[in-house]
N, C-alpha and C positions, 0 to 999 in steps of 0.2 A: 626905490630905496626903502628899506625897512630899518625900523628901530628896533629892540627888543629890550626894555625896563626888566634887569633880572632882578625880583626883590625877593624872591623862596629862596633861591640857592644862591650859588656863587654865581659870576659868568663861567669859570672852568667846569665847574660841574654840568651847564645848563648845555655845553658847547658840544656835546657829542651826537645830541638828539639832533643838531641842525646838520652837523654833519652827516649821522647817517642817512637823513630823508636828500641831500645832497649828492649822497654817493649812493643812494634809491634812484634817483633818477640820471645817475650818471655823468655826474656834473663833475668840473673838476675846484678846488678850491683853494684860494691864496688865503690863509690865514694871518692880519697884518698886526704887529704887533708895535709899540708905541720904540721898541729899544730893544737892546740883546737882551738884556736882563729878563723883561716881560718874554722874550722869545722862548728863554731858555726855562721860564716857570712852564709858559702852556706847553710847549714842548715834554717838559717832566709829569706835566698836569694830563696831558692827551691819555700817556702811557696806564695812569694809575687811577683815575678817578673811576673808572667804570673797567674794571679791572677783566669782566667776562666778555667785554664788545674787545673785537680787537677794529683802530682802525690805525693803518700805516699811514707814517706823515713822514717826511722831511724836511729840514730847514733849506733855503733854498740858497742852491748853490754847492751845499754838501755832496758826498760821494753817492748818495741815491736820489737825489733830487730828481732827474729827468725819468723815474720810474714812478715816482709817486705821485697822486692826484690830491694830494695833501700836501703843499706846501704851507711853510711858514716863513714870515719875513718880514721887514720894516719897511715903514713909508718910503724907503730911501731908493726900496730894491727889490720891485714888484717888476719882473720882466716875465712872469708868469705864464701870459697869457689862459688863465685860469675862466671857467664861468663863472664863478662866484668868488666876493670880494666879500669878507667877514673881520671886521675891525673890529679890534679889542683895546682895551689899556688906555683908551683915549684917543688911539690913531687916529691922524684925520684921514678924508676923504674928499676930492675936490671934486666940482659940479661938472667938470669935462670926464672925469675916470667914469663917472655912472655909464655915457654910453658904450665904456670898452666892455663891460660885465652884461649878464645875462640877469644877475642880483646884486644888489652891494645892502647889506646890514651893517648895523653897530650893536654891539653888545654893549651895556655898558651897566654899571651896579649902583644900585640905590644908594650903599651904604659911603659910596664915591663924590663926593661932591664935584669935584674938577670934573669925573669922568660926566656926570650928569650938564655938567654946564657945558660942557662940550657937545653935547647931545641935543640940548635945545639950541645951542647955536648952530648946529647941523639943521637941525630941523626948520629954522630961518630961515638959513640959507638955499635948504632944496626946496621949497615951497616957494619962497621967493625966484625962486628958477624956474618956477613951473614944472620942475618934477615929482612924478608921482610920489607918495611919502606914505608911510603905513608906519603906524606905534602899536605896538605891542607890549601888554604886560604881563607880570604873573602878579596880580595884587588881590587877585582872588583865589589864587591857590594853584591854577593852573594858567598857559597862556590865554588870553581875550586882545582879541582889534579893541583897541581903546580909539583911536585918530584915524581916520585917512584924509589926503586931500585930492 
């Protein structure tokens, strides 16, 4: 389980870099989003934010969903079968989903209180589970391991 504290940029901006070293090693990825609302920001966010990467996504269950290694979708409707599990918006994450994933992170942004307290409550919770846990921040300008357990 990995954390990532985004406090340089946004999480939409920060989310493409994880993507591509994801779809570098050939991974595929549910991107899970707290509600349609948030689905439909990263969704419009994927396309623009880095406007020269292209990377193809789908919300999942749409007309191109079963072609793309890029889904997106809500807690509700993760049928993916995806490697990596990439929560945003505050989504949660239970301690039985880590073993379906190859990865499971949480983005989550400084500037966010909720999404923060959600974050350390994650972080209880998988350390109390005895799962591995890795924090990551940008508080130095670039990512640094801040935690592991």
């Amino acid at each position: 389980m990995y954390f990532y504290h985004v406090t340089g940029q946004t999480v939409v901006s920060a989310l493409p870099q994880l993507l591509c070293k994801a779809k570098d090693i050939g991974w595929t990825v549910f991107i899970r989003g707290k509600d349609e609302a948030s689905l439909k920001f990263i969704d419009d966010a994927i396309w623009t934010v880095e406007p020269e990467s292209f990377l193809p996504h789908a919300v999942l269950g749409s007309q191109n969903s079963e072609k793309s290694d890029i889904l997106l979708g809500t807690e509700k409707d993760d049928s993916s079968n995806s490697d990596f599990l990439l929560s945003l918006n505050g989504a949660l994450i239970s301690t039985e989903e880590v073993a379906k994933y190859r990865r499971c992170a949480l983005l989550f942004d400084d500037k966010n209180s909720d999404e923060v307290n959600i974050a350390r409550e994650h972080w209880k919770k998988f350390t109390e589970a005895d799962i591995r846990a890795k924090y990551w921040s940008q508080e130095t300008g670039t990512w640094g391991l801040k935690q592991e357990n």
